[in-house]
N, CA, C and O of each residue as an XYZ file, in Angstrom:
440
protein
N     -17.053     -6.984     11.015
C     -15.896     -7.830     11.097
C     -14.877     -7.174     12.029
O     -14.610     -5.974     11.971
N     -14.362     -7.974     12.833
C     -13.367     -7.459     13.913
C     -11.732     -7.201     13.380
O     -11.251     -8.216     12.877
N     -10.849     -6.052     13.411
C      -9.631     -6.096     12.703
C      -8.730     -6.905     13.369
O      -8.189     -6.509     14.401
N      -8.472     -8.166     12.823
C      -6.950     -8.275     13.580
C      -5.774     -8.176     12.553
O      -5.709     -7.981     11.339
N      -4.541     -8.473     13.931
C      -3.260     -8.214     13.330
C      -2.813     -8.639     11.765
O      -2.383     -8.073     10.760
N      -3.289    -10.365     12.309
C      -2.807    -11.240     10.623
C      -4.153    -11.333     10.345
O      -4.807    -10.400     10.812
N      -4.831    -12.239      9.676
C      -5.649    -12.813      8.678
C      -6.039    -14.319      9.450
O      -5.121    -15.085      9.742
N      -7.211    -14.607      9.697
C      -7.044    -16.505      9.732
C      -6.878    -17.275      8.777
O      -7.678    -17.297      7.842
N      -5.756    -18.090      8.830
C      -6.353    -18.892      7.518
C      -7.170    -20.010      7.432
O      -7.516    -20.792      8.317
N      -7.455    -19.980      6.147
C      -8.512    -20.857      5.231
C      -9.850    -19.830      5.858
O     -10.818    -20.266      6.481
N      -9.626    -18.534      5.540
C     -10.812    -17.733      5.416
C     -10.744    -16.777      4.035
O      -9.906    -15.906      3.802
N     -11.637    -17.107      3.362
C     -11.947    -16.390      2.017
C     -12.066    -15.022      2.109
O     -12.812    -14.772      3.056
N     -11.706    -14.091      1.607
C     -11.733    -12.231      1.981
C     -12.096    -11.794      1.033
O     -12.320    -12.742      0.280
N     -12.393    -10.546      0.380
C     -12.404     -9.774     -0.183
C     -11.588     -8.652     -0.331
O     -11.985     -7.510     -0.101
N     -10.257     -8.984     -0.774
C      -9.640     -8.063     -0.509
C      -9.548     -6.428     -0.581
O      -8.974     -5.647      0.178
N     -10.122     -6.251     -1.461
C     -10.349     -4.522     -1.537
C     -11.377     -4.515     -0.466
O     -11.159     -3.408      0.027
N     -12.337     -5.017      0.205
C     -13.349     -4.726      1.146
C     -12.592     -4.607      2.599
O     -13.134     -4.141      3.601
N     -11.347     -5.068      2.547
C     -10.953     -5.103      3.682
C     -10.422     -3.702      4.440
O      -9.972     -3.602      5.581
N     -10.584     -2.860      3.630
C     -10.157     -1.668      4.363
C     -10.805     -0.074      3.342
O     -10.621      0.104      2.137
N     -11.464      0.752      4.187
C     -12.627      1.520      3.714
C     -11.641      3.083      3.445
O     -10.620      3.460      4.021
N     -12.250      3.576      2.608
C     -11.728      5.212      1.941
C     -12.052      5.854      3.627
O     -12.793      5.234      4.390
N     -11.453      7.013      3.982
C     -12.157      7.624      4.953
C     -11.802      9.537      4.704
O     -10.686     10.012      4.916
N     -12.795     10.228      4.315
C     -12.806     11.374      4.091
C     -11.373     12.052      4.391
O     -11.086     12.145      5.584
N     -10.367     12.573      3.380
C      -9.307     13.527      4.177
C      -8.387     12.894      4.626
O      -7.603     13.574      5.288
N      -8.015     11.200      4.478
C      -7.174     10.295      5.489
C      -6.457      9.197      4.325
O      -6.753      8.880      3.173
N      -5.418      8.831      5.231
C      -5.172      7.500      4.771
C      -4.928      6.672      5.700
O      -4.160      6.902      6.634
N      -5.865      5.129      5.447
C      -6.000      4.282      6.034
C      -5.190      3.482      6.097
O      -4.383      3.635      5.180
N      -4.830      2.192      7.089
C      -3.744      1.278      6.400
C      -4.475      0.128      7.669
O      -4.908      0.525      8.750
N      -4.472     -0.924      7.342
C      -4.680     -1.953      7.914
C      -3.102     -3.522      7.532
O      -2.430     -3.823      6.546
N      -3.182     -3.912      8.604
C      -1.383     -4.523      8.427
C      -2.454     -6.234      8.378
O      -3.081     -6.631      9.359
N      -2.424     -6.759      7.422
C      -2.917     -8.002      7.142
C      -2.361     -9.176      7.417
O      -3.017    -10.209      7.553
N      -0.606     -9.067      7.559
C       0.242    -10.311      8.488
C       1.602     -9.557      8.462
O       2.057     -8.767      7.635
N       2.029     -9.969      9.443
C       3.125     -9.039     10.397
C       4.222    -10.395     10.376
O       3.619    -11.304     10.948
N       5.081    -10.702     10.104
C       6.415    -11.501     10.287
C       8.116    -10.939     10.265
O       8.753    -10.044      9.708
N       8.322    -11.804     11.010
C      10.033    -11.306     10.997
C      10.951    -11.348      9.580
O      12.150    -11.092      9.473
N      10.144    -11.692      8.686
C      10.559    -11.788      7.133
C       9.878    -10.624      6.077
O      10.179    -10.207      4.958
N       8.843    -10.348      7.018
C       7.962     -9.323      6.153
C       6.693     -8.635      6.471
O       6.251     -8.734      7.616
N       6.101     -7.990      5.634
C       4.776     -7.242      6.053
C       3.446     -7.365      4.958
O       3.705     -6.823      3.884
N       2.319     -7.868      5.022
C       1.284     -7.186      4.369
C       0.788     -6.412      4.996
O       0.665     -6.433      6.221
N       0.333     -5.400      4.067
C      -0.387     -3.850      4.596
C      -1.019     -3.490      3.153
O      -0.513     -3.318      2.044
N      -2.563     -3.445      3.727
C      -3.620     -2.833      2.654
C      -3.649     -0.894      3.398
O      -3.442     -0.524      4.553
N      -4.029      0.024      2.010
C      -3.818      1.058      2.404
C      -5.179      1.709      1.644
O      -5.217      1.433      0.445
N      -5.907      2.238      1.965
C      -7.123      3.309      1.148
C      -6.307      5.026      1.475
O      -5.841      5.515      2.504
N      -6.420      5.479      0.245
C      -5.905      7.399      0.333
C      -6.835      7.854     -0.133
O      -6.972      7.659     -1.341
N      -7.607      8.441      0.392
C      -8.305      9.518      0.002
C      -7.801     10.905     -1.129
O      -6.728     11.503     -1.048
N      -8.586     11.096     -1.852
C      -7.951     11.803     -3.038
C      -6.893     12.868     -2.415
O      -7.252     13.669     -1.553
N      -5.813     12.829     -2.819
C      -5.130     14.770     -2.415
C      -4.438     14.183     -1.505
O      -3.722     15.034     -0.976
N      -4.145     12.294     -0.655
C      -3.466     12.196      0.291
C      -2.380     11.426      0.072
O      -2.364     10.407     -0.618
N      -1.252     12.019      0.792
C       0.143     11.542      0.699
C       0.913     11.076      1.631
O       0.608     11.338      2.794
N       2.175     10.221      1.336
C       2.982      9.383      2.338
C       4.679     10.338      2.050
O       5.519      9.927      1.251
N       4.809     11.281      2.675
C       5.976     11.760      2.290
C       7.083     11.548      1.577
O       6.657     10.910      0.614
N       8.005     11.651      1.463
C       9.210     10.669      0.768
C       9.765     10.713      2.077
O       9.942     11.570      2.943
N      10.089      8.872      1.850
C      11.453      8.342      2.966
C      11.476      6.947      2.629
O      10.591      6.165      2.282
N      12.527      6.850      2.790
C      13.372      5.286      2.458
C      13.012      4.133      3.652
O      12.576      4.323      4.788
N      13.264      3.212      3.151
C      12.867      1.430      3.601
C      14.109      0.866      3.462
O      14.755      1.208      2.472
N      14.664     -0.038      4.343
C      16.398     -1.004      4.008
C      15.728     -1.784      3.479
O      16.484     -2.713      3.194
N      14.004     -2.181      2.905
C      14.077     -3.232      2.367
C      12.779     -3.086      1.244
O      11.937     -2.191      1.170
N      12.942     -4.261      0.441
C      12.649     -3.707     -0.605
C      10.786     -3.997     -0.455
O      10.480     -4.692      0.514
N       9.575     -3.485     -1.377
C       8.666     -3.667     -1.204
C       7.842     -3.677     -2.258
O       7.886     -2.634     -2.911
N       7.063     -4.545     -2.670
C       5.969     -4.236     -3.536
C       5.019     -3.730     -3.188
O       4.479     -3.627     -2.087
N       4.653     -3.190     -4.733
C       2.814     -2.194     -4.304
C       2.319     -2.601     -5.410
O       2.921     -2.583     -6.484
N       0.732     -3.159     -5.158
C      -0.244     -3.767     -6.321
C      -1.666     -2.847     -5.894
O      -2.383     -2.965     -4.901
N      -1.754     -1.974     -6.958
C      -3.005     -1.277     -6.837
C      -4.182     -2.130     -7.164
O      -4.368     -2.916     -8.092
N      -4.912     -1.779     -6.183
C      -6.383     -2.781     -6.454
C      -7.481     -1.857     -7.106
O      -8.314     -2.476     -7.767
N      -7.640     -0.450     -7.041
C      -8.422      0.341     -7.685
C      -7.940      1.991     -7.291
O      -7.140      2.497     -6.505
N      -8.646      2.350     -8.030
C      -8.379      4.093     -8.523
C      -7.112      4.495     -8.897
O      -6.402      3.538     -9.206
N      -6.391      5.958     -9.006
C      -5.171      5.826     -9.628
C      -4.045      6.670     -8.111
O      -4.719      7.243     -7.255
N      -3.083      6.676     -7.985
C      -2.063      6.933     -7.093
C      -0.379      7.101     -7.853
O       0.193      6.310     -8.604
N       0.079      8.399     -7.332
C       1.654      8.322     -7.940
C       2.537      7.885     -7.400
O       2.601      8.155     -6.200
N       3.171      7.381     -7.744
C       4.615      6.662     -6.799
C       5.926      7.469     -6.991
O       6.279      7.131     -8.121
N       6.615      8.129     -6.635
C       7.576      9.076     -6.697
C       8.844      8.267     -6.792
O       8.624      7.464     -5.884
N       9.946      7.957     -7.246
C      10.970      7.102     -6.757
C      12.465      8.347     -7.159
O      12.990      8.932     -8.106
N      12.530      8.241     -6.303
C      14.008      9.089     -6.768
C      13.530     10.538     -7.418
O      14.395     11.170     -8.024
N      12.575     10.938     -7.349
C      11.979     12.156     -7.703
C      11.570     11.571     -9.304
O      12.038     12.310    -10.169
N      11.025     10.749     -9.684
C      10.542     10.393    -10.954
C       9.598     10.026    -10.460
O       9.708      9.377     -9.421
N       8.357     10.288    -10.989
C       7.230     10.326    -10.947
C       6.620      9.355    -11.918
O       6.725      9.386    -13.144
N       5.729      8.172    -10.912
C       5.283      7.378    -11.981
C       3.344      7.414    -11.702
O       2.738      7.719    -10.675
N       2.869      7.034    -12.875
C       0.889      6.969    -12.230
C       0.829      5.518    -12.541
O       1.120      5.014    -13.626
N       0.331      4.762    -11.238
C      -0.335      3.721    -11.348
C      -1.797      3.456    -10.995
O      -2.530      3.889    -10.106
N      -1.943      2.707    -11.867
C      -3.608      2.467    -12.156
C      -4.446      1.148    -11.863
O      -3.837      0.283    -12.492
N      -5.673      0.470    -11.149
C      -6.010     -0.380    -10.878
C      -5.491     -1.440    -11.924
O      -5.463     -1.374    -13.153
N      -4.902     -2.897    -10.668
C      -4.441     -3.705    -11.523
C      -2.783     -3.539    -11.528
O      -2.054     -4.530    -11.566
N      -2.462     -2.693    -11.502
C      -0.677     -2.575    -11.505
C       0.082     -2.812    -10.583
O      -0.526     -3.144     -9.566
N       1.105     -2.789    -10.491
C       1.949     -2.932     -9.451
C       3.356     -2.793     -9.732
O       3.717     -3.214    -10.831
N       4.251     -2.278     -8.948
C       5.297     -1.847     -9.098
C       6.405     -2.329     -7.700
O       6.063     -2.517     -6.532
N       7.803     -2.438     -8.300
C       8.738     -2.211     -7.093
C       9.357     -1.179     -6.379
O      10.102     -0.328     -6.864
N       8.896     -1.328     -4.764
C      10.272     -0.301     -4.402
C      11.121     -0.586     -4.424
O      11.011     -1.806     -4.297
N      12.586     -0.252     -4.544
C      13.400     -0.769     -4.572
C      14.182     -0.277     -3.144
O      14.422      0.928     -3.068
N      14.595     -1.147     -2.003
C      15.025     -0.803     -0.732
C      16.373      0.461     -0.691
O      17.257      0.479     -1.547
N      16.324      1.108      0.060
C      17.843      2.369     -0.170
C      17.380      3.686     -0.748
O      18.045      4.693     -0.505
N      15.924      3.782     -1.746
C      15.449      4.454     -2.494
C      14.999      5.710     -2.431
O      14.648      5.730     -3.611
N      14.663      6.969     -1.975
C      13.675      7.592     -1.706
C      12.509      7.538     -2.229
O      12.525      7.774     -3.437
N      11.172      7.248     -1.647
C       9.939      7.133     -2.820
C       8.994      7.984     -1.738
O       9.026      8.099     -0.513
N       8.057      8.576     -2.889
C       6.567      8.786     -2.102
C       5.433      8.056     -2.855
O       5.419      7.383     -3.885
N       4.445      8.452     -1.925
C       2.596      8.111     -2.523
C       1.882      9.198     -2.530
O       1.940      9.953     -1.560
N       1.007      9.509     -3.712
C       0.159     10.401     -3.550
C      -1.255     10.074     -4.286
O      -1.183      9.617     -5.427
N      -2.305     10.242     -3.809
C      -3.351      9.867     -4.415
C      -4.341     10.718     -5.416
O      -5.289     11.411     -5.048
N      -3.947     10.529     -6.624
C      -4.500     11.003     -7.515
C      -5.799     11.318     -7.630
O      -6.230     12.439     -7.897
N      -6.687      9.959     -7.354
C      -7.580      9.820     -7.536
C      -7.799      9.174     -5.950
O      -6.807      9.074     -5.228
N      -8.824      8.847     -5.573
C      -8.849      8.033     -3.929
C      -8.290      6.495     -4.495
O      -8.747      6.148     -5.584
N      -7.535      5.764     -3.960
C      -7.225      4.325     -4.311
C      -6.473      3.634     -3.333
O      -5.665      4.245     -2.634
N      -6.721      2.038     -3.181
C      -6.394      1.501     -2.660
C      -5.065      0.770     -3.293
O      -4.934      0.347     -4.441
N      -4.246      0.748     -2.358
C      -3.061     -0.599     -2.784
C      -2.702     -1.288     -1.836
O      -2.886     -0.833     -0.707
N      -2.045     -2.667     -2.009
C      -1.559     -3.868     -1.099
C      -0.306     -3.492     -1.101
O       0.078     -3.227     -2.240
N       0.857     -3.300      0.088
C       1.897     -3.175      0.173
C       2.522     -4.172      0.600
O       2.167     -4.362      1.764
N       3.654     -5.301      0.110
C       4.065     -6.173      0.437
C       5.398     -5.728      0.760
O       5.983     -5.154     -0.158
N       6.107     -5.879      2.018
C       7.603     -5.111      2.497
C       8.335     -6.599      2.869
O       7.864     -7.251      3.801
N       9.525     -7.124      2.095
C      10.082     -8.382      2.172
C      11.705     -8.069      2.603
O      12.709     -7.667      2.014
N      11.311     -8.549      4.158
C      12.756     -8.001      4.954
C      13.744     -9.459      4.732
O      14.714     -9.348      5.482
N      13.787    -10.384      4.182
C      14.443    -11.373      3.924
C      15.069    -11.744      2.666
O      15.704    -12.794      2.578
């Protein structure tokens, strides 16, 4: 399957298939790009992290499998396939992958 930017629609996906673990890395594939917002699927490989730094806007994260910590303000939370949580925009947060896992990041600039 060829990556593009957005998605076509009225095409059926698989969403966790859409983007693969890769040894030592984290992946991110951007699923639709708008002036209102972002989807972005992400695979972390176990032990991999997104530093802490802030967003002006706010974002959801829905884990699709394995487990990952979400840091917010230096509070430390574990989410687990199936969950999902808010960032809240202004915030400091990180990611770290507990376990290898994927999540959908939804970033809503409107």
């Amino acid at each position: 399957m060829t990556h593009k930017k957005n998605l076509l629609p009225v095409e059926p996906l698989r969403l966790v298939d859409l983007v693969a673990y890769q040894e030592g890395a984290i992946v991110s594939r951007t699923l639709l790009e708008r002036k209102t917002g972002t989807v972005t699927l992400f695979a972390f490989d176990e032990g991999q992290q997104l530093s802490e730094h802030m967003t002006p806007y706010d974002a959801l994260v829905y884990v699709l499998e394995g487990t990952g910590e979400i840091t917010i303000e230096e509070h430390p939370y574990t989410l687990s396939s199936g969950e999902i949580m808010l960032l809240p925009a202004h915030r400091p947060h990180a990611v770290r992958a507990i376990k290898p896992f994927k999540m959908l990041l939804i970033m809503v600039r409107s």
